[in-house]
N, C-alpha and C positions, 0 to 999 in steps of 0.2 A: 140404283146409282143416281137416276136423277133425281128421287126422293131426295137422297141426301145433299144433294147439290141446291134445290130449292131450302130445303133445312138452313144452310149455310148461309145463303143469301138471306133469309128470313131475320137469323140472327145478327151477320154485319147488320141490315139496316136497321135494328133494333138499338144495338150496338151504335150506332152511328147517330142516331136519334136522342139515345139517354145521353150520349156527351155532346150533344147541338142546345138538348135542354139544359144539363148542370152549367156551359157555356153560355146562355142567355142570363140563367138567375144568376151567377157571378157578374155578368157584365151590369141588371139593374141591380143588382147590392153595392157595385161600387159606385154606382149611378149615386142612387141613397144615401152613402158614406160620402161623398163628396158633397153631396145638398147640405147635408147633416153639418157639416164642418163650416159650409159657409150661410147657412144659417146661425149659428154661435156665432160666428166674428161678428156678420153682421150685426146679432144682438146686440154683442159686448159694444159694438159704436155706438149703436142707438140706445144704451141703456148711458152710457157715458153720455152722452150729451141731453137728455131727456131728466138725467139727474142732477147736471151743472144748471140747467136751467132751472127744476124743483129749485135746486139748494140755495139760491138768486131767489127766489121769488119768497122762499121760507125766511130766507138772512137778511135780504134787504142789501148785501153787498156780496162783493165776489171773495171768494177765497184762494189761498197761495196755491192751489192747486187749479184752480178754475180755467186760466188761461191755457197751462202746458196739458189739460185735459182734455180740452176743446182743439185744442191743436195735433193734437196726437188725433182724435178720431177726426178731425181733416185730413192730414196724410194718410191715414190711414184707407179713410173711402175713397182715394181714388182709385183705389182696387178692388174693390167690394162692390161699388153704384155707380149710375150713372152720375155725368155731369150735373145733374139738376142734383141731386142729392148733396155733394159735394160740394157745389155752390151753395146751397142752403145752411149747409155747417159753414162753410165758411162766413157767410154774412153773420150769423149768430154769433159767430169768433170776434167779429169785426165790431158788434154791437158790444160783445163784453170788453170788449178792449177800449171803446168808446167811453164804457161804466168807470172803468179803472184809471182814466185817464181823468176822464171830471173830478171824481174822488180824490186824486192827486190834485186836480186843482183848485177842490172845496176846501184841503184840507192846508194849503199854501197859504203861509202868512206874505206872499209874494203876489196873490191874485185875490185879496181881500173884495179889492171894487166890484169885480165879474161873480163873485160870489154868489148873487139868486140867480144871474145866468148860468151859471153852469149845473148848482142844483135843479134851475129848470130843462133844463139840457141832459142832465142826468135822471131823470125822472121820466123822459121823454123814453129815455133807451129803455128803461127798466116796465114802462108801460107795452114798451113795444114785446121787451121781451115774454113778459107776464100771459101776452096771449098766443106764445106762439106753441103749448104744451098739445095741441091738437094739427095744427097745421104737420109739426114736426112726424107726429104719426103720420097723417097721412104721407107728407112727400115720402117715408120706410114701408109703408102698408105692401106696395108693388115686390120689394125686396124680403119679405118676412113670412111670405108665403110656402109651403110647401105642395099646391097643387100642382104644378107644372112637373113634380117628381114619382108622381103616384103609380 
């Protein structure tokens, strides 16, 4: 009798043990599945504005899409990164809307006079921008990792 009595206990904690473990591995799979997910978004910001600034540097001007792109992955990160990240897309935002503004005024038979000022004014942003294809990495580098999920 007490054979079968230890038997029993043997098996609940056996029993008790395989659903503690199958209970752990679900808990880091969804761990994983959630990293997973917001590693993607995070990409998709970073690859959106890592290629408005490529496609600036390729074209030499911005295109119809460049602003409401750059603007999307600003609202976008303040749910994704920290403040520092999101301030960083935003100045970026801030510089191509700077570009598009000169450009209008390069192209203004209304601001003829300011004309090498503003191309120098606009040359300024687009130099500032040209070098920011490395900095932009690093400020994402913190966000694109997957060690902290291992």
């Amino acid at each position: 009798m007490i054979f079968l009595e230890l038997v029993k206990v043997i098996i609940q904690s056996l029993i008790a043990l395989g659903i503690a473990v199958v209970a752990h591995r679900q808990w880091r799979l969804a761990k994983l599945t959630l990293a997973e997910k917001l590693f993607d978004r995070r990409m998709q910001v970073y690859s959106k504005v890592a290629s408005e600034i490529s496609n600036l540097n390729a074209l030499g001007k911005t295109t119809a899409e460049t602003s409401n792109n750059l603007a999307d992955a600003w609202r976008t990160s303040h749910f994704l990164f920290g403040k520092e990240v999101s301030n960083y897309i935003n100045e970026i935002r801030a510089e191509v809307q700077d570009i598009e503004f000169y450009q209008s005024l390069i192209e203004s038979e209304a601001h003829k006079e300011t004309r090498p000022e503003n191309i120098d004014r606009q040359a300024e942003k687009k130099k500032w921008l040209s070098k920011q294809s490395d900095p932009l990495f690093e400020a994402f580098l913190p966000y694109l990792t997957l060690t902290d999920y291992q």
